[in-house]
N, CA, C and O atoms as CSV, one atom per row, in Angstrom:
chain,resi,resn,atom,element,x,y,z
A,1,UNK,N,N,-1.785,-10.049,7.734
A,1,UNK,CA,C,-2.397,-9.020,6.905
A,1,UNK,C,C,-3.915,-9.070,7.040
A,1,UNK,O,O,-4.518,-7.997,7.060
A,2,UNK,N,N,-4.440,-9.965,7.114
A,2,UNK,CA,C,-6.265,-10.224,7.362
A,2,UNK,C,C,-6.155,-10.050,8.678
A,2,UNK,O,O,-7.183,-9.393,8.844
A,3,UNK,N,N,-5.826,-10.115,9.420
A,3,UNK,CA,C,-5.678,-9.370,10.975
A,3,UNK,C,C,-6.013,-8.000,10.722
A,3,UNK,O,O,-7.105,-7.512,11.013
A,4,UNK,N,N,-4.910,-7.279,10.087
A,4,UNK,CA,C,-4.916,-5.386,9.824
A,4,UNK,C,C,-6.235,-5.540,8.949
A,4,UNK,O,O,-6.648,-4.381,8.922
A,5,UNK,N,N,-7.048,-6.243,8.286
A,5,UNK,CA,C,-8.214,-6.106,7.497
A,5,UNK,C,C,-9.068,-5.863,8.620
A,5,UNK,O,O,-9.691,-4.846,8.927
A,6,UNK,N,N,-8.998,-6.813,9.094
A,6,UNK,CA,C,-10.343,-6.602,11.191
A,6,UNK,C,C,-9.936,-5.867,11.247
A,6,UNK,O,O,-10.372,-5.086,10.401
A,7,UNK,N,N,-8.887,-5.302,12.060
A,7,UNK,CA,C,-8.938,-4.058,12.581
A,7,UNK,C,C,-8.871,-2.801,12.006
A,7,UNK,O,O,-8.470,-1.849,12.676
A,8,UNK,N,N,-9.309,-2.635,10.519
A,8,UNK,CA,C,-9.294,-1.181,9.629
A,8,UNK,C,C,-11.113,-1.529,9.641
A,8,UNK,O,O,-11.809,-0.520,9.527
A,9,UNK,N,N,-11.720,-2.625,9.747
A,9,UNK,CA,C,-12.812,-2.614,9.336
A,9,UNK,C,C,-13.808,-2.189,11.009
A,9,UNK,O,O,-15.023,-1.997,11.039
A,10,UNK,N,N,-12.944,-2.142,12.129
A,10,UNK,CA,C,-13.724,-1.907,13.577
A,10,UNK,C,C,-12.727,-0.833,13.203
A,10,UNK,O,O,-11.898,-1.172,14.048
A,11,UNK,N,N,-12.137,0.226,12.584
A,11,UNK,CA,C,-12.022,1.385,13.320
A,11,UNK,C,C,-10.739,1.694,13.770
A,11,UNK,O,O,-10.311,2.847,13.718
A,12,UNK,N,N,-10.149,0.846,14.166
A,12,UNK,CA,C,-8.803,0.812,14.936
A,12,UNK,C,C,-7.436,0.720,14.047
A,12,UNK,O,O,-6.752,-0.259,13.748
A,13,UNK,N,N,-7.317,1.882,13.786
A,13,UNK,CA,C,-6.408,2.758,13.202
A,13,UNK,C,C,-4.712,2.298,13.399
A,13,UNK,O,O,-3.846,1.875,12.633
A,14,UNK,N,N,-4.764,2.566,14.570
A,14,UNK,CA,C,-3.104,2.028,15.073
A,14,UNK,C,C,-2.998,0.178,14.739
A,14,UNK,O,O,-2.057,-0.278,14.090
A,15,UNK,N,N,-3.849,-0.496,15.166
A,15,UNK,CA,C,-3.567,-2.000,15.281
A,15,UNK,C,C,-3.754,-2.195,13.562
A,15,UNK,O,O,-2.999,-3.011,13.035
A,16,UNK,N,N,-4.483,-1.656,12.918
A,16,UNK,CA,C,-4.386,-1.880,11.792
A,16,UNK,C,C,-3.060,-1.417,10.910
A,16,UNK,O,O,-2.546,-2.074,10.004
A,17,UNK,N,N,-2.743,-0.451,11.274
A,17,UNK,CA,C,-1.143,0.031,11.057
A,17,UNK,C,C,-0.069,-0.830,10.914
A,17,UNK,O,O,0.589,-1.170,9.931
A,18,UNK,N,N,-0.004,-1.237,12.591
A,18,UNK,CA,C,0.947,-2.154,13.093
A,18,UNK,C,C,0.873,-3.305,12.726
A,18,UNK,O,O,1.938,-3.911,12.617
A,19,UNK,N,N,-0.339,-3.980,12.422
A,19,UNK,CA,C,-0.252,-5.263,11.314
A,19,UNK,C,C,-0.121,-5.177,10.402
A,19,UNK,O,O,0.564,-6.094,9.949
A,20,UNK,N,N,-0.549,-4.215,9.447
A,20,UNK,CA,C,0.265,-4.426,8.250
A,20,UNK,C,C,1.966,-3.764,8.134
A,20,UNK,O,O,2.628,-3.485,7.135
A,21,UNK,N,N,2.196,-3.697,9.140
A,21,UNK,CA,C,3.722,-3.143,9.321
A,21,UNK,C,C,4.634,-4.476,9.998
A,21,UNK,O,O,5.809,-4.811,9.845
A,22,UNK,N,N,3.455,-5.083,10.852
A,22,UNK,CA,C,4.537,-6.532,10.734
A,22,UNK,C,C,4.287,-7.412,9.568
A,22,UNK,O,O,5.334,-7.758,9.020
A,23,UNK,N,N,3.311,-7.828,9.083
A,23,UNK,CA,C,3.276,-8.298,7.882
A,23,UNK,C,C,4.192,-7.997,6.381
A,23,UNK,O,O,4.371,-8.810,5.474
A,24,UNK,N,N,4.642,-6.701,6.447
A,24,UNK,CA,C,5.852,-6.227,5.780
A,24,UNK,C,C,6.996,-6.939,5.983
A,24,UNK,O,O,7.847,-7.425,5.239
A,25,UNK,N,N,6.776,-6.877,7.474
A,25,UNK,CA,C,9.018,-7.143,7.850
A,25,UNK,C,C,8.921,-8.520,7.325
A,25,UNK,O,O,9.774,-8.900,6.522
A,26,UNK,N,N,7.631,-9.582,7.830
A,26,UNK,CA,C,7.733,-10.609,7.606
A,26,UNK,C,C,7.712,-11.168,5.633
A,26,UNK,O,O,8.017,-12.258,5.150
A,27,UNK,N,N,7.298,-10.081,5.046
A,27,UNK,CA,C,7.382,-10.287,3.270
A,27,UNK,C,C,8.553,-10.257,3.169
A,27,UNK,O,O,9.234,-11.129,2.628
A,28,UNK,N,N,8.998,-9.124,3.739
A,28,UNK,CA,C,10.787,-8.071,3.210
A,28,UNK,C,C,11.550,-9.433,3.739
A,28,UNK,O,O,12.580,-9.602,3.086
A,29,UNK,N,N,11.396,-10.175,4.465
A,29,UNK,CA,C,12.512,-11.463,5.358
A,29,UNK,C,C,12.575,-12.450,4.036
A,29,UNK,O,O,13.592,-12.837,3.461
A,30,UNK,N,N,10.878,-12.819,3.644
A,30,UNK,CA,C,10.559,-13.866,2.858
A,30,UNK,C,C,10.648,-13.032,1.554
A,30,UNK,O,O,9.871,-13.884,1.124
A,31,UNK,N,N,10.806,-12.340,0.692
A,31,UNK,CA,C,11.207,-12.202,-0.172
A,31,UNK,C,C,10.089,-12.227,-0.680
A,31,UNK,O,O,10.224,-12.889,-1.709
A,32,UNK,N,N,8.777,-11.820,-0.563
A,32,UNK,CA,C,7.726,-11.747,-1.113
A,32,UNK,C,C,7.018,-11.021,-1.878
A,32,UNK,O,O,5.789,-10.967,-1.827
A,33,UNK,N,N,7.947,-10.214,-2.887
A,33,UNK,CA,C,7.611,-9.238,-3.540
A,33,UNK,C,C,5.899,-8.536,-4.085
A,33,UNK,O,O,5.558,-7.367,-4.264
A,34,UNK,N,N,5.223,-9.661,-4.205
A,34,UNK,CA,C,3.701,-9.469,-4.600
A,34,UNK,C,C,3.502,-9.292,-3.578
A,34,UNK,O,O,3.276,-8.102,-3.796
A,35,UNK,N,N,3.323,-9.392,-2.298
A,35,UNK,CA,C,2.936,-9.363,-0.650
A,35,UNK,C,C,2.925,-8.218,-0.536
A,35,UNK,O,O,1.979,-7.487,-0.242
A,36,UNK,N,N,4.560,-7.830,-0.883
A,36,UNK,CA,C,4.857,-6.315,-0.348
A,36,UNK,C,C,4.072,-5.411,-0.906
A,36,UNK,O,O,3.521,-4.537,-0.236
A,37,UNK,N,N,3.917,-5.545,-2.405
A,37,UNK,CA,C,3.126,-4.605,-3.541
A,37,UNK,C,C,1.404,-4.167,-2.902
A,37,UNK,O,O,0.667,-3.187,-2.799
A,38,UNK,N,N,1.430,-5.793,-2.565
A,38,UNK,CA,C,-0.056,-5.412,-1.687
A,38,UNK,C,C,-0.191,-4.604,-0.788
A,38,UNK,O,O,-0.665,-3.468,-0.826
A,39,UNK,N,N,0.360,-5.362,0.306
A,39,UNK,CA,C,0.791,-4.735,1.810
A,39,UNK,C,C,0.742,-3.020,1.443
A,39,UNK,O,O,-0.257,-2.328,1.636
A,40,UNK,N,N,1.851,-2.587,0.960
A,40,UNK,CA,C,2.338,-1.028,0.576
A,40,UNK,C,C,0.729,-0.241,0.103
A,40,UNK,O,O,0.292,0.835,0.512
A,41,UNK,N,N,0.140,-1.129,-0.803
A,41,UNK,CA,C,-1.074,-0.572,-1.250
A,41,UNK,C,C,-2.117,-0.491,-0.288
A,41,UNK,O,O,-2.993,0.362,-0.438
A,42,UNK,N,N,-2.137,-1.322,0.745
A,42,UNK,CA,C,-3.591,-1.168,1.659
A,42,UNK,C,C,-3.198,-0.356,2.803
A,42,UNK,O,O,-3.967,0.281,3.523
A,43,UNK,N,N,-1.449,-0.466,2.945
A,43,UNK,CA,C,-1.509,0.686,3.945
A,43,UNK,C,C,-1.314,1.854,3.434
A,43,UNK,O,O,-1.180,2.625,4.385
A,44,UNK,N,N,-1.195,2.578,2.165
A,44,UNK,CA,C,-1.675,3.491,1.604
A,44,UNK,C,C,-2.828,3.797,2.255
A,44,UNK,O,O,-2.968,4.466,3.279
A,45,UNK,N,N,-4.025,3.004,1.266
A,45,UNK,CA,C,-4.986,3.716,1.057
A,45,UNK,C,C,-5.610,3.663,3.045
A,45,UNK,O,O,-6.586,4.350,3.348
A,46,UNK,N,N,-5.145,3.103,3.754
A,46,UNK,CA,C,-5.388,3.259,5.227
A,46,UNK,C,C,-4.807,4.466,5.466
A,46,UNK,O,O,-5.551,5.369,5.847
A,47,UNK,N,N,-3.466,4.720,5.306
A,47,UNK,CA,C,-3.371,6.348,5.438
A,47,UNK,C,C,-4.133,7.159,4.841
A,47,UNK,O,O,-4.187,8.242,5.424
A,48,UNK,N,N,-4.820,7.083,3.810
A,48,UNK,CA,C,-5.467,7.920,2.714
A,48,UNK,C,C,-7.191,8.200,3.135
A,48,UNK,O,O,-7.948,9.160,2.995
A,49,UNK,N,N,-7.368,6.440,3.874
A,49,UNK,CA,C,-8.583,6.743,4.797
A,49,UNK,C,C,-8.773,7.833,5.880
A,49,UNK,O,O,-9.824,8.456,6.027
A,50,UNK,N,N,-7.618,8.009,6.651
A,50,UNK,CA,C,-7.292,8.344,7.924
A,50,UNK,C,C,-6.512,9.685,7.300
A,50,UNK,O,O,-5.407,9.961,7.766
A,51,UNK,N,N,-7.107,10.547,6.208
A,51,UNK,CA,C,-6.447,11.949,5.710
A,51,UNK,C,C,-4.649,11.877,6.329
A,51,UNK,O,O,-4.169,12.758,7.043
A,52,UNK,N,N,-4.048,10.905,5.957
A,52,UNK,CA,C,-2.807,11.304,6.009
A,52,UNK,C,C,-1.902,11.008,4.920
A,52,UNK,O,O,-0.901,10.291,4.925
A,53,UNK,N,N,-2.569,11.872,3.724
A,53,UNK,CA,C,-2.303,12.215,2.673
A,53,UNK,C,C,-0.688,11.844,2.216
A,53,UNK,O,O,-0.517,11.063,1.281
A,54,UNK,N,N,0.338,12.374,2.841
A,54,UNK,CA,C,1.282,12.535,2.636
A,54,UNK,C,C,2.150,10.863,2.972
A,54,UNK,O,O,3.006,10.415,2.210
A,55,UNK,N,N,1.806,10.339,3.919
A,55,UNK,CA,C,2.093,8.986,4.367
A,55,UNK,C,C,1.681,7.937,3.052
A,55,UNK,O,O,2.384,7.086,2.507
A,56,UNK,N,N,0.456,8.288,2.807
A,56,UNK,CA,C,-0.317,7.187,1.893
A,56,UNK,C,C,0.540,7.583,0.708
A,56,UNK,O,O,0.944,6.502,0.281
A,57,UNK,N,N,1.026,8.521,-0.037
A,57,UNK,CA,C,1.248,8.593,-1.013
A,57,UNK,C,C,3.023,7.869,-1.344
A,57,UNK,O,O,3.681,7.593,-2.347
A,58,UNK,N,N,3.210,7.803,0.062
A,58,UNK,CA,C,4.592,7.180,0.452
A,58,UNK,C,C,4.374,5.922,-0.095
A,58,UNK,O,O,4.834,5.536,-1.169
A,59,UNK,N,N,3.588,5.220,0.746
A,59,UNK,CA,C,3.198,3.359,0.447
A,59,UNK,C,C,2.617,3.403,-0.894
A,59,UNK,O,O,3.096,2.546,-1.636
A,60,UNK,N,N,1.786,4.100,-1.387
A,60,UNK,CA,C,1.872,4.476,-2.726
A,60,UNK,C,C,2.757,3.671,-4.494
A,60,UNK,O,O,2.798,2.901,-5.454
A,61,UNK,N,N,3.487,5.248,-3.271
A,61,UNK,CA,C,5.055,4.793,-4.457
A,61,UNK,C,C,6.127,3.489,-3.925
A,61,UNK,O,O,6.788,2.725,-4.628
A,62,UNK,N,N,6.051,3.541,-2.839
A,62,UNK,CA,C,6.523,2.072,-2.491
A,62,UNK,C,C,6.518,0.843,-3.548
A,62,UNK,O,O,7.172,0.070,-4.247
A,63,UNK,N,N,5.073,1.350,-3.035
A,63,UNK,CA,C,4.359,-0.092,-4.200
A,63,UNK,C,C,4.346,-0.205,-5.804
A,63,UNK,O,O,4.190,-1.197,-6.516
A,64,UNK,N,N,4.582,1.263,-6.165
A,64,UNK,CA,C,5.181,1.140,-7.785
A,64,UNK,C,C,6.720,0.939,-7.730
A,64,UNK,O,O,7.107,0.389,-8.761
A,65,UNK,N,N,7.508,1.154,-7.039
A,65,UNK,CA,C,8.721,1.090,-7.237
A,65,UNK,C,C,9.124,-0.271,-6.673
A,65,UNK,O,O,10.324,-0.530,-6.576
A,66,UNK,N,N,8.236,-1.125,-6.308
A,66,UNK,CA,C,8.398,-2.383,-6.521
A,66,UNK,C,C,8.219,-3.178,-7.263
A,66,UNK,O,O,8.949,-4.167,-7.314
A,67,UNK,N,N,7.065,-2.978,-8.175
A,67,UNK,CA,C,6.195,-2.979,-8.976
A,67,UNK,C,C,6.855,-2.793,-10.298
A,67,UNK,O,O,6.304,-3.253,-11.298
A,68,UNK,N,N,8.126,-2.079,-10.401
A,68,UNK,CA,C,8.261,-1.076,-11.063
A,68,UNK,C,C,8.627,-2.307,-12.831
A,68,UNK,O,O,9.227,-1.759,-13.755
A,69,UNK,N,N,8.192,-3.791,-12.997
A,69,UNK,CA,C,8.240,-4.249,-13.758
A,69,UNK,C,C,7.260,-4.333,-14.484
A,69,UNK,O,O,7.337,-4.610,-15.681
A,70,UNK,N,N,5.935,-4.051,-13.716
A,70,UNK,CA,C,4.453,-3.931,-14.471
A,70,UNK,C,C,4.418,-2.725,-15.260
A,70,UNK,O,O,4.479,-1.562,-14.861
A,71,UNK,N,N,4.315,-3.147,-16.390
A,71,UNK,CA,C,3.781,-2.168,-17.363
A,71,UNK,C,C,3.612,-0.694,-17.134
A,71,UNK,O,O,4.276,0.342,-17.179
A,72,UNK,N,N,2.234,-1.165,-16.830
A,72,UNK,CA,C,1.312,0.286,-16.004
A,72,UNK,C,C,1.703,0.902,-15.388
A,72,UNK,O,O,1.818,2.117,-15.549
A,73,UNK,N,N,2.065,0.214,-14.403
A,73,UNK,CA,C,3.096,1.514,-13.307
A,73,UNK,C,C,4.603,2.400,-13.594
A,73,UNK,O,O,5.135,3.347,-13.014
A,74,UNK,N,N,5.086,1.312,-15.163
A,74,UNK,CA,C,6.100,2.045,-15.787
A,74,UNK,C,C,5.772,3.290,-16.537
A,74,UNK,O,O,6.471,4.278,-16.761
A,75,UNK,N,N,4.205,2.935,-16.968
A,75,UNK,CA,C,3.868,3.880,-18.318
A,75,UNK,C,C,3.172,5.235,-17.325
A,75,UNK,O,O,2.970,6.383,-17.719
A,76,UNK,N,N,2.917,4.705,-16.033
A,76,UNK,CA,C,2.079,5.389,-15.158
A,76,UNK,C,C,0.526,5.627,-15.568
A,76,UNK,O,O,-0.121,6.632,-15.273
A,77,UNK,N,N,0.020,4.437,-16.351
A,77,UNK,CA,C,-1.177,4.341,-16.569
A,77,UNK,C,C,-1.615,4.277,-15.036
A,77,UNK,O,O,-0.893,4.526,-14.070
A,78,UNK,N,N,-3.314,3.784,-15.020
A,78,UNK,CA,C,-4.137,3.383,-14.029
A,78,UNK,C,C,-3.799,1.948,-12.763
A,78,UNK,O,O,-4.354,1.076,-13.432
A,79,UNK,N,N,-3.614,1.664,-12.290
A,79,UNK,CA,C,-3.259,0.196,-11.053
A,79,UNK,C,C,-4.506,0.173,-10.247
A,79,UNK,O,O,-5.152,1.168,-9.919
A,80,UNK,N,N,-4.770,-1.031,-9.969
A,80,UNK,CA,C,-5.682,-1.113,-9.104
A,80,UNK,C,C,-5.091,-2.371,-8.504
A,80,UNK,O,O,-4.904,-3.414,-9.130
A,81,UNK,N,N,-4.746,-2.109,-6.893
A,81,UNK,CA,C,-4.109,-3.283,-6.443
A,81,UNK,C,C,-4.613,-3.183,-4.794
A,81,UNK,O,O,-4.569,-2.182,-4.079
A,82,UNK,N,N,-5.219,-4.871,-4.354
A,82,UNK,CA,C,-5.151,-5.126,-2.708
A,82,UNK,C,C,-6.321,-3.844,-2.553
A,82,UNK,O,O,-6.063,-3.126,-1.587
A,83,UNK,N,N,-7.418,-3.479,-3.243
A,83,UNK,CA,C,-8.868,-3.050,-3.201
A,83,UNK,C,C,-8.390,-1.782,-2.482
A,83,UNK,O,O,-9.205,-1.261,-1.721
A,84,UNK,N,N,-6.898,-1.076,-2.648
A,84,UNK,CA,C,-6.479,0.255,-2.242
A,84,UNK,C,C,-6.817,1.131,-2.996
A,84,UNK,O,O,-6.204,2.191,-3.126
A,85,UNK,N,N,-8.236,0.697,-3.836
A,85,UNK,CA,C,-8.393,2.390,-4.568
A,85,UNK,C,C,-7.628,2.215,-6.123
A,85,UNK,O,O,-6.771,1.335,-6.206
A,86,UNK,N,N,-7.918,3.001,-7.277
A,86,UNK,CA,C,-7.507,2.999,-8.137
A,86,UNK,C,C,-6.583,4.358,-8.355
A,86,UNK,O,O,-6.804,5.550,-8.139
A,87,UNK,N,N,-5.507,3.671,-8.853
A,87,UNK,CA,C,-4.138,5.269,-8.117
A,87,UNK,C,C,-2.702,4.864,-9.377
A,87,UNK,O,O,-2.352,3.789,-9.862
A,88,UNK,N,N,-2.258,6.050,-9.528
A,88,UNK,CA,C,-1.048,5.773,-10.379
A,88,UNK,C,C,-0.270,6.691,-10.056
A,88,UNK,O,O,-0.572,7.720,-9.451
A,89,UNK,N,N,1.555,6.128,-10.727
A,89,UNK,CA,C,2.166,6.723,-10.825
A,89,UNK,C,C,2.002,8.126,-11.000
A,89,UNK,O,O,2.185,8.821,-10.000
A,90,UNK,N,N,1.592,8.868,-12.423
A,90,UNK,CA,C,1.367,9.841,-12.611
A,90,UNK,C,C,0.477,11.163,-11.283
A,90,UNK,O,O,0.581,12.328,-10.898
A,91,UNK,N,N,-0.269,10.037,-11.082
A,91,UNK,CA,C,-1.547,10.976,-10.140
A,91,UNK,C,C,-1.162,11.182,-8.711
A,91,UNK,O,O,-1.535,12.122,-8.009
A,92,UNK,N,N,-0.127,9.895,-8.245
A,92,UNK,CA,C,0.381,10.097,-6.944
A,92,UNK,C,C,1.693,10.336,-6.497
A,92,UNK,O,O,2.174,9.889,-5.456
A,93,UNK,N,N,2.378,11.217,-7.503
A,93,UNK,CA,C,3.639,12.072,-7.214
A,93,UNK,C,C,3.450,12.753,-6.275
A,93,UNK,O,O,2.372,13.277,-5.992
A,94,UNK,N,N,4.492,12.844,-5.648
A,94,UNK,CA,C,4.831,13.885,-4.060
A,94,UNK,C,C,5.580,14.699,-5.254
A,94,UNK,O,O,6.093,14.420,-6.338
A,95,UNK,N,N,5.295,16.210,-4.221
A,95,UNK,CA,C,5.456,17.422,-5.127
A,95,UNK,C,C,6.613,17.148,-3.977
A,95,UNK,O,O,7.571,17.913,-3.871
């Protein structure tokens, strides 16, 4: 996951992708539920960097519906998670 951090911070869009997309399989194996919550959130807001609106809002909800024991994300208050921006349930529904 600090791998996909270098490479979102030089620019490089795809390698940053693809690491935090292996860093997933490797949470989802290990059972790493806080990992994933993260993970889901930074590749959000990397789609969200990279205007692909519709993707980010995916990892998004990912990440509340994992989440989905925290409070906040039940009540759909405010979350701020893995420095992806401050985003909620409520605000990041797919129509």
């Amino acid at each position: 996951e600090n791998l996909a951090g270098l490479y979102r911070s030089q620019n490089d869009f795809e390698k940053a992708e693809h690491n935090y997309q292996q860093a997933l399989k490797i949470y989802q194996t290990d059972k790493q539920v806080s990992k994933q919550v993260e993970t889901h959130a930074a590749l959000g807001s990397l789609y969200q960097s990279n205007q692909k609106t519709e993707l980010a809002l995916i990892e998004y909800e990912k990440a509340l519906q994992l989440n989905a024991a925290n409070e906040d994300a039940a009540n759909g208050t405010e979350l701020c998670v893995c420095g992806g921006g401050t985003w909620s349930r409520k605000d990041h529904k797919r129509k």
